[in-house]
C-alpha positions as a Python dict, from the first residue, in 0.01 Angstrom:
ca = {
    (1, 'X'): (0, 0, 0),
    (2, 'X'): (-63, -284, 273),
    (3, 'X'): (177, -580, 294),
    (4, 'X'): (-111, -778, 144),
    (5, 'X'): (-183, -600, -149),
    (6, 'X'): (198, -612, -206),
    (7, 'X'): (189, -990, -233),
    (8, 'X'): (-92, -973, -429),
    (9, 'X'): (80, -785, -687),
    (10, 'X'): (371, -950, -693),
    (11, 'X'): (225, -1304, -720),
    (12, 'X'): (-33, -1145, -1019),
    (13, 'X'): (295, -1012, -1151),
    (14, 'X'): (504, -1353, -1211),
    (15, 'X'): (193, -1462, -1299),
    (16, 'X'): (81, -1274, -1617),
    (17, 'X'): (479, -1245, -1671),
    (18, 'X'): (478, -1584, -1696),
    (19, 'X'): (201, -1650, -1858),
    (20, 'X'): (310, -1442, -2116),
    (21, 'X'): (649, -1545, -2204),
    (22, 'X'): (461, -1929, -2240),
    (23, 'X'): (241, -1768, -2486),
    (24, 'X'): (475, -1560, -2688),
    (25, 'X'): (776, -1861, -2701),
    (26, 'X'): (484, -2105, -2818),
    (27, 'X'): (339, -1880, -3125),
    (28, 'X'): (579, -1800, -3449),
    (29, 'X'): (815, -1562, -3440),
    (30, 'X'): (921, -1566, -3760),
    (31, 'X'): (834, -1728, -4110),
    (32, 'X'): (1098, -1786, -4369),
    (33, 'X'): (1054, -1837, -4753),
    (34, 'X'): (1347, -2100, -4829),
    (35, 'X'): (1477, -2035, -5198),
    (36, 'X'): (1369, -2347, -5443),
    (37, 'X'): (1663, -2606, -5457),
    (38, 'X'): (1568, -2871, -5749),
    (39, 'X'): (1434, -3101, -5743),
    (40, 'X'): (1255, -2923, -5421),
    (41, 'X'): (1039, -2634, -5437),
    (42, 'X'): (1047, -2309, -5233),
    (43, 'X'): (909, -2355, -4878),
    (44, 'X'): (785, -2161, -4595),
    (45, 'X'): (977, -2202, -4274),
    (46, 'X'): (837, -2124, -3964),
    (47, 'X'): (1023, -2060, -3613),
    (48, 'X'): (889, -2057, -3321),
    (49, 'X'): (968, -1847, -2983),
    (50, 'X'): (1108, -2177, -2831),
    (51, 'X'): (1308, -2256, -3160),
    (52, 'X'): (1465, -1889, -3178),
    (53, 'X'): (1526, -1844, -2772),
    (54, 'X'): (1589, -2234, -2612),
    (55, 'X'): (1563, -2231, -2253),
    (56, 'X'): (1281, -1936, -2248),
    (57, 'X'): (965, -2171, -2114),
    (58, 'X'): (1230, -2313, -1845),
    (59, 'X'): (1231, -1918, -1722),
    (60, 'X'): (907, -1915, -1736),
    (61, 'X'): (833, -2224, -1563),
    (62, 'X'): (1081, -2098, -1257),
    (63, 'X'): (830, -1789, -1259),
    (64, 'X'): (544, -2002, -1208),
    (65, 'X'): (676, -2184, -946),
    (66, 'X'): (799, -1847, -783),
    (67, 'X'): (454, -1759, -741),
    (68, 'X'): (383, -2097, -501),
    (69, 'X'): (750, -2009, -362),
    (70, 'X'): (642, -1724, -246),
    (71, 'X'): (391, -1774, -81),
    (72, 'X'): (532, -2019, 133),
    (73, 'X'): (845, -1928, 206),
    (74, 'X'): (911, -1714, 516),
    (75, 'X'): (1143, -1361, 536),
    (76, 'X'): (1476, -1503, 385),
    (77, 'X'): (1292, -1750, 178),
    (78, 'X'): (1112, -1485, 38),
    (79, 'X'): (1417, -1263, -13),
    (80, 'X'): (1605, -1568, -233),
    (81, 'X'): (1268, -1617, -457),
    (82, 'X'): (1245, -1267, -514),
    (83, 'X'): (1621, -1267, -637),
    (84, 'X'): (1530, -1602, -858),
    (85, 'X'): (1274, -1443, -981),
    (86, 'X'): (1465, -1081, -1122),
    (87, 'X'): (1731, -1309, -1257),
    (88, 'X'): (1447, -1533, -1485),
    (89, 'X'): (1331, -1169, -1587),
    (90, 'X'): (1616, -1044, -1643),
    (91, 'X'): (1717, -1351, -1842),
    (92, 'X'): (1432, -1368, -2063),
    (93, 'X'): (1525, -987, -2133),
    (94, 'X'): (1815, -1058, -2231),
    (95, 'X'): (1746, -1342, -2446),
    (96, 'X'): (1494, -1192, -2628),
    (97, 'X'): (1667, -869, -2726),
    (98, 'X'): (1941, -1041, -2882),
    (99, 'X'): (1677, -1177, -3118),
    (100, 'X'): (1549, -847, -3142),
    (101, 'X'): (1858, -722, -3241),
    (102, 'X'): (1995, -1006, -3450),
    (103, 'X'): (1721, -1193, -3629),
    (104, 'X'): (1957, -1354, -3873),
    (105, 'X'): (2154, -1456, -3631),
    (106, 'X'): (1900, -1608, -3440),
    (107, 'X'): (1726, -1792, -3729),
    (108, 'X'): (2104, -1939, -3819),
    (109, 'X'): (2158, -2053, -3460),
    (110, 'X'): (1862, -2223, -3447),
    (111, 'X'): (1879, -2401, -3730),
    (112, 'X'): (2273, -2522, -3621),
    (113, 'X'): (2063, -2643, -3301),
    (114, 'X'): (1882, -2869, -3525),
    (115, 'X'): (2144, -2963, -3729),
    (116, 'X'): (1969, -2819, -4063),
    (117, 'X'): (2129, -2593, -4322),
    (118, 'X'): (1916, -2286, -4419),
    (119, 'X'): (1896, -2044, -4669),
    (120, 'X'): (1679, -1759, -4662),
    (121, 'X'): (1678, -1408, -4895),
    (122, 'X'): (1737, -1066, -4735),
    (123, 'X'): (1679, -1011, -4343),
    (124, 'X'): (1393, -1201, -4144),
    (125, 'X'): (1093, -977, -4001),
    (126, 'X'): (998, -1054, -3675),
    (127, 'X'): (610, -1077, -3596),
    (128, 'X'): (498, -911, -3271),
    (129, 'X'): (557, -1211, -2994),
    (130, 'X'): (920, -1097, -2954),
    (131, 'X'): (739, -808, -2809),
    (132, 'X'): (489, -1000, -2598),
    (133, 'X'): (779, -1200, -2490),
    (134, 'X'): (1026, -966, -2346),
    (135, 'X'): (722, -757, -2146),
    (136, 'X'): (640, -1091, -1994),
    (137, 'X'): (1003, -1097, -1892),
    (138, 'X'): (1024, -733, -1796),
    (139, 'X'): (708, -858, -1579),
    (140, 'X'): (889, -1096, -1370),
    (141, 'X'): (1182, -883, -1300),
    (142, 'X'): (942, -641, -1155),
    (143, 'X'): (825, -894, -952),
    (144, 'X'): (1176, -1035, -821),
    (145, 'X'): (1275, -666, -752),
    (146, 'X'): (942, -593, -562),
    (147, 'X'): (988, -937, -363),
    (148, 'X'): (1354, -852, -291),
    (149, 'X'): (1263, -447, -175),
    (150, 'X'): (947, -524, 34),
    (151, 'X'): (898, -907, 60),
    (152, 'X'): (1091, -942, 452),
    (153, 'X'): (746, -757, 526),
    (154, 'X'): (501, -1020, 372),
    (155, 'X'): (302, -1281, 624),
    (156, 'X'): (433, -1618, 527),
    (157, 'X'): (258, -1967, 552),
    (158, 'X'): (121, -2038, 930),
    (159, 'X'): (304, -2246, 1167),
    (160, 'X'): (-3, -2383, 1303),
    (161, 'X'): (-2, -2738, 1193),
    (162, 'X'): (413, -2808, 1210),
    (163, 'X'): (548, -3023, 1468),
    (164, 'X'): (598, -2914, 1820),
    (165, 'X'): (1012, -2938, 1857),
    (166, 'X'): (1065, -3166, 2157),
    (167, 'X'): (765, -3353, 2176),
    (168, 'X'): (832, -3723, 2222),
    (169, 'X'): (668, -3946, 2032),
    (170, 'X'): (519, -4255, 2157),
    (171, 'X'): (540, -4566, 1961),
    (172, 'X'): (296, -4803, 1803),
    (173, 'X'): (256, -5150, 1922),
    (174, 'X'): (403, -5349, 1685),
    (175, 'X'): (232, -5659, 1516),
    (176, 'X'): (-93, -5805, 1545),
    (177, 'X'): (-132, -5941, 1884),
    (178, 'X'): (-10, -5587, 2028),
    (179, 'X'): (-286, -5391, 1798),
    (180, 'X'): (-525, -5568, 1967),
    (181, 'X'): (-398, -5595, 2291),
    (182, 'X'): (-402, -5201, 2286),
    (183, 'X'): (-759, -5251, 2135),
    (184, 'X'): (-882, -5407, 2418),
    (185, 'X'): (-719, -5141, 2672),
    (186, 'X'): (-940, -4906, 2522),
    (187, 'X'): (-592, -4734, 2338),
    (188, 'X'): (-546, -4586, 1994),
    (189, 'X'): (-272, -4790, 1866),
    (190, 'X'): (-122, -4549, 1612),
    (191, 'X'): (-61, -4329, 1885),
    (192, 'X'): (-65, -3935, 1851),
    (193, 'X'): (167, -3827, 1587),
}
């Protein structure tokens, strides 16, 4: 596979990875049916990826700004986003199987986040986001590690249009009368930048 192609997958990678773990931490996870406590009657409760997992969009929003990271950072630059970007994978991972593997735990932490006392009956079921969540983390990871293994390799943003080091700049006339006194020389009196 060409350097090029390796970018391409990489970027397409943190992309959809992304893109997925926004998706999944916006739809609900999980829907509660909250006991009847007069004079109230029984309600639904619904919980959302972002409720049960805080800090998963902020994950995904580093993996979205990976993807313009990388592509303008040069061969150490790269090597640092690529590491970013395995952690945030990693992360979500993380984050996401602990819900997995504690849903009651989750709903109860969420709701101490809000500062609301809930009571549910027997064990939550989670719907299939969860799912969708942690491959869009598993997603980015492959990313990071693909960044970190091959991305000193990648072509980086030209140096075309930067600033020559050492060139000395030459100033503007400064005020009116010297704009067009320059003016009248025939000068351009910004000057070359």
């Amino acid at each position: 596979m060409t350097a090029r192609r390796e970018l391409r997958l990489a970027v397409l990678l943190c992309l959809v990875g992304s893109a997925l773990v926004l998706l999944a931490a916006s739809r609900t996870w999980l829907a509660l049916m909250t006991p009847a406590q007069p004079p109230l009657p029984a309600s639904v409760r619904r919980f959302a990826g972002s409720d049960l997992v805080p800090g998963v969009r902020v994950l995904a929003v580093l993996g979205l700004a990976g993807v313009a990271a990388l592509l303008a950072a040069r061969r150490w630059g790269k090597i640092a986003v690529g590491f970013a970007l395995a952690a945030a994978g990693a992360a979500v991972v993380v984050l996401d199987a602990r819900v997995l593997a504690d849903p009651a735990g989750a709903v109860t932490r969420a709701a101490s986040l809000r500062q609301e006392g809930i009571s549910f009956v027997g064990t939550p079921h989670l719907g299939p986001w969860p799912l969708g969540c942690l491959a869009g983390g598993v997603l980015l990871g492959v990313a990071g590690l693909l960044v970190v293994v091959r991305g000193r390799r990648w072509a980086a943003l030209s140096a075309r249009y930067e600033r020559p080091a050492g060139r000395a700049e030459v100033a503007a006339p400064v005020g009116d009368k010297g704009v067009w006194d320059a003016l009248d020389r025939g000068e351009d009196p910004t000057g070359p930048l």
